[in-house]
C-alpha positions as CSV (number, residue, x, y, z in Angstrom):
1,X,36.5,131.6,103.4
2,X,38.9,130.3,101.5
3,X,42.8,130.4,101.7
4,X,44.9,131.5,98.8
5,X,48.0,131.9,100.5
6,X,49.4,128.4,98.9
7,X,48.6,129.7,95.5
8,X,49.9,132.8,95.9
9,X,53.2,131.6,97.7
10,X,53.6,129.6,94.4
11,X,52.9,132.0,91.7
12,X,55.6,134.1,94.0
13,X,57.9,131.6,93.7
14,X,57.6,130.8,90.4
15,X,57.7,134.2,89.2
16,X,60.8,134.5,91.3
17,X,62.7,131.6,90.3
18,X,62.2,131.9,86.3
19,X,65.1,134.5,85.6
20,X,67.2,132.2,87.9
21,X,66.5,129.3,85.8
22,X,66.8,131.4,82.9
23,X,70.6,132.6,83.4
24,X,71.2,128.9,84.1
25,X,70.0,127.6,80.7
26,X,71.4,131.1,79.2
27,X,74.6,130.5,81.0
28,X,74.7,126.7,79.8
29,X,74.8,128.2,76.1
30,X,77.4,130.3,76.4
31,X,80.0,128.0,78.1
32,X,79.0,125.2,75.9
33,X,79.7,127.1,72.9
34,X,76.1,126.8,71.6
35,X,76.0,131.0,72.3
36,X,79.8,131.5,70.7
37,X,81.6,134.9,72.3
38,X,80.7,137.8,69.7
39,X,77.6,136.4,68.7
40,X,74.3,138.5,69.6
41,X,71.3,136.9,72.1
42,X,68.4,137.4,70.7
43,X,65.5,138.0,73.4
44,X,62.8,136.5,71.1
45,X,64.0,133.1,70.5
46,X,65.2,132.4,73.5
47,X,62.1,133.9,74.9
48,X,60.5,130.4,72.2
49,X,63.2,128.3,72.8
50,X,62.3,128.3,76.5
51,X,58.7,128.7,76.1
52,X,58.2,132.3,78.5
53,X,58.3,135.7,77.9
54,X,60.7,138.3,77.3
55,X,61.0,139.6,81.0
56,X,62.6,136.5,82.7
57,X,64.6,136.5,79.7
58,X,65.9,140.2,79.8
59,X,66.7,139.9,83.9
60,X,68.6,136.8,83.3
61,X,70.6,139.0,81.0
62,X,70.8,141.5,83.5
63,X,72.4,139.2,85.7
64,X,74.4,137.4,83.2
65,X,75.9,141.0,82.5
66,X,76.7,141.4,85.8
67,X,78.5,137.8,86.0
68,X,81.0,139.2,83.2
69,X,79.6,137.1,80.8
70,X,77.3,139.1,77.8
71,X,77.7,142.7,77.6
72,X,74.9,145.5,76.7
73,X,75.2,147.4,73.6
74,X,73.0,150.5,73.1
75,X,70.7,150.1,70.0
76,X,72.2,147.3,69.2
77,X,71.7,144.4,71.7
78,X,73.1,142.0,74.4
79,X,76.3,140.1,72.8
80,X,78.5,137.4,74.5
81,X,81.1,139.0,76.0
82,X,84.7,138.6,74.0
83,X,87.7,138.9,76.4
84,X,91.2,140.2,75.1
85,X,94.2,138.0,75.5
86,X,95.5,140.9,77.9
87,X,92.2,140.4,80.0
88,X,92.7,137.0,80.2
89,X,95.7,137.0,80.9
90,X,95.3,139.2,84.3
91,X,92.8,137.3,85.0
92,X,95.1,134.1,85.1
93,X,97.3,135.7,87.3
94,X,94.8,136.3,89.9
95,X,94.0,132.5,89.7
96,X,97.3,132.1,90.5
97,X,97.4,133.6,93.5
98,X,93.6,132.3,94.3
99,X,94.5,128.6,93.8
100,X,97.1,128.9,96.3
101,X,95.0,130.0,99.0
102,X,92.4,127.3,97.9
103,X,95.6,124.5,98.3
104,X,96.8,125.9,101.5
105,X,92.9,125.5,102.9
106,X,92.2,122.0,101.2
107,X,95.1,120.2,102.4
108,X,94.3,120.6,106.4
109,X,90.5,119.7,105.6
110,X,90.7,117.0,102.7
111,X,89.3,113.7,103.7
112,X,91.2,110.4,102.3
113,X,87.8,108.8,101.0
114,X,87.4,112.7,99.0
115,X,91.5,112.3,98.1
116,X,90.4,108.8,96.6
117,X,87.6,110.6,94.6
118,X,90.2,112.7,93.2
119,X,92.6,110.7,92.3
120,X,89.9,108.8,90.2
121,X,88.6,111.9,88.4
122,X,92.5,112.4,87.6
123,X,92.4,108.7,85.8
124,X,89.4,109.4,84.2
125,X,90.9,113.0,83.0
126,X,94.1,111.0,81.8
127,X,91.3,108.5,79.5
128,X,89.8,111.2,78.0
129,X,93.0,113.0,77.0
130,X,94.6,110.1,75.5
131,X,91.4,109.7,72.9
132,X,91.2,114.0,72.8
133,X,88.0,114.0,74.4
134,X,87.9,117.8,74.6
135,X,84.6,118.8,76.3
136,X,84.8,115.4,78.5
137,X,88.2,116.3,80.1
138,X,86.9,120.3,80.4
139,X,83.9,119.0,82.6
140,X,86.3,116.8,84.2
141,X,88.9,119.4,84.9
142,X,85.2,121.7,86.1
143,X,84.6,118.8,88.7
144,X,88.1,118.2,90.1
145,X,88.1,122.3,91.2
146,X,84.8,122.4,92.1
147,X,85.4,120.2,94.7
148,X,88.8,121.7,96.1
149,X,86.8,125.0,96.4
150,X,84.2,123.6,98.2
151,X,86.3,121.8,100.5
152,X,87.7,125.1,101.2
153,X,85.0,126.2,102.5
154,X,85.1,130.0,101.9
155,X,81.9,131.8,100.5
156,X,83.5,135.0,99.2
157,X,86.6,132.9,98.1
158,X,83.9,130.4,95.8
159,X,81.9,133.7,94.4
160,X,85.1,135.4,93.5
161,X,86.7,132.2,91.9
162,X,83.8,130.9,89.9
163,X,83.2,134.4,88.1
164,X,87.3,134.6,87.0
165,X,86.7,130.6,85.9
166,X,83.9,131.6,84.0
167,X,85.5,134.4,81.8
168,X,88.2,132.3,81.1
169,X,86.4,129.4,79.9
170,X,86.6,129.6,76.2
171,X,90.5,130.7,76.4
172,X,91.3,127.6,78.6
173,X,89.3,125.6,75.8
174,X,91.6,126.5,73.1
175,X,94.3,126.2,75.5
176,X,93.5,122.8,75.6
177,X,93.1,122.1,72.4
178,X,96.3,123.5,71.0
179,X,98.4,124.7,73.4
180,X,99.0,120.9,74.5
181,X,97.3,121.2,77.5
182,X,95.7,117.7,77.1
183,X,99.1,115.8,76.9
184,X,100.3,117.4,80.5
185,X,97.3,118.4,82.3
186,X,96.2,115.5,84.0
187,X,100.0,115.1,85.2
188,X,99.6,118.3,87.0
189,X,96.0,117.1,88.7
190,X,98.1,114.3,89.8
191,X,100.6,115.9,91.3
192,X,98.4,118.0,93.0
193,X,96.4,115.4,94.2
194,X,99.3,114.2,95.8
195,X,100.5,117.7,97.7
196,X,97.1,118.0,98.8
197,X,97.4,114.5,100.6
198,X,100.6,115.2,102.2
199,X,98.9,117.5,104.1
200,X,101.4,120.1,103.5
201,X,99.9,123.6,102.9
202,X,102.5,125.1,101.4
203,X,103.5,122.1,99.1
204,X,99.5,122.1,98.0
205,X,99.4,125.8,97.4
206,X,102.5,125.5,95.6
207,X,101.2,122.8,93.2
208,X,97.9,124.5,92.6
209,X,100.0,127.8,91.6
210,X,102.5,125.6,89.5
211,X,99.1,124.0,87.6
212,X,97.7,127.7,86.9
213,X,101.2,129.0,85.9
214,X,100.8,125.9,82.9
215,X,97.5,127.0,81.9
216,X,98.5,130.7,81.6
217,X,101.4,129.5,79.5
218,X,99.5,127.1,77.3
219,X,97.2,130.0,76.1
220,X,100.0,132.2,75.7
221,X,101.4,129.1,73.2
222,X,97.7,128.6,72.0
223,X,97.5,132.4,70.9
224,X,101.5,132.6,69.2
225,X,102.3,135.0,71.8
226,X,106.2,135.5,72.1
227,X,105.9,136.0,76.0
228,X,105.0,132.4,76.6
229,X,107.9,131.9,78.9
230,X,105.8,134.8,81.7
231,X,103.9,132.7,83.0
232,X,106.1,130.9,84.9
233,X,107.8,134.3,86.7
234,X,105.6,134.8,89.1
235,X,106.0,130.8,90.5
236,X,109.6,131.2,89.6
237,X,109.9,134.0,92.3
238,X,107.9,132.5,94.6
239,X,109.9,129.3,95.0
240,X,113.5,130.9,95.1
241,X,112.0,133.3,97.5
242,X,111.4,130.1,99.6
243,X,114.7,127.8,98.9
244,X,117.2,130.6,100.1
């Protein structure tokens, strides 16, 4: 008698493991721009785009829904999600607070061949500013936190971050672009970079809040809002709480 348990355990699998790869790919659009926020996903072509039907498609919007990142209109379709300034801006200041709980947790596990790996994604950040490589120094930026928050080695602490990193995305992008992020950013990395190796935890977590802080200001500059000078209070507070 034969045995179709192999065959079966694949079709399983692959049946499985579509919507996953789906998101991923539907996920890649979005953050890449090629899906801009507002714009509507249309099941059918990206049902032909990626050559399968509409159900892997529609659960890997599901998901994606969930994630924060498209939202479900009824009657009239999925869209990419748009996020308000005031959104985003909350959203910043739980990164804040995040980040220094990620630095604190780095710099007592941070090896000095991974501080050297840093320190050369920080170089190759600085390149890419200097000729306004945009999307290079965004991937950049990507990797450098990726690999603190792994280091850190906290499952909840990774799920929570990444969702918060990806709504902000396309605000930190124009922050970038013209709220002069690119001319200072890779500073902060460097300095960073350099708490982390002290193997201070306070110092590090202090940095990493200080770099968030910047970003949350630099969109603040990027959207002409007049209460730029916020973003800094919460930092501000934090270290005259700790110099009296």
């Amino acid at each position: 008698m034969p045995n179709t348990t192999p065959t079966s355990a694949l079709a399983f699998l692959q049946s499985s493991s579509l919507p996953m790869v789906m998101q991923e790919e539907i996920e890649r659009l979005i953050m890449t721009g090629e899906l801009p926020v507002g714009s509507r996903v249309n099941e059918s072509e990206l049902a032909a785009r990626f050559n399968t039907s509409r159900g892997p498609i529609r659960e890997a919007l599901r998901a994606l829904e969930e994630a924060g990142l498209v939202r479900n209109e009824k009657n009239r379709g999925v869209f990419v999600r748009e996020i308000s300034f005031e959104e985003a801006d909350e959203i910043y200041e739980l990164r804040e607070a995040l980040e220094e709980v990620i630095g604190r947790r780095v710099a007592v596990a941070m090896t000095p061949d991974a501080i050297e790996r840093l320190r050369a994604m920080v170089e190759a950040m600085r390149s890419a500013g200097k000729v306004k490589d945009l999307e290079q120094y965004a991937q950049l930026n990507l990797q450098f936190h990726d690999t603190l928050l792994d280091t850190a080695g906290s499952r909840k602490l990774t799920e929570t971050y990444k969702r918060l990193v990806k709504e902000l995305h396309l605000f930190r992008m124009r922050a970038l672009d013209s709220g002069g992020g690119l001319e200072v950013s890779a500073g902060e990395h460097s300095a960073i970079v350099d708490a982390i190796a002290s193997g201070d935890p306070e110092k590090a977590g202090l940095a990493l809040r200080r770099h968030v802080a910047g970003s949350r200001e630099r969109m603040h500059k990027a959207f002409g809002r007049p209460d730029a000078g916020t973003a800094n209070q919460t930092v501000d507070s934090t270290t005259e709480g700790k110099t009296r």
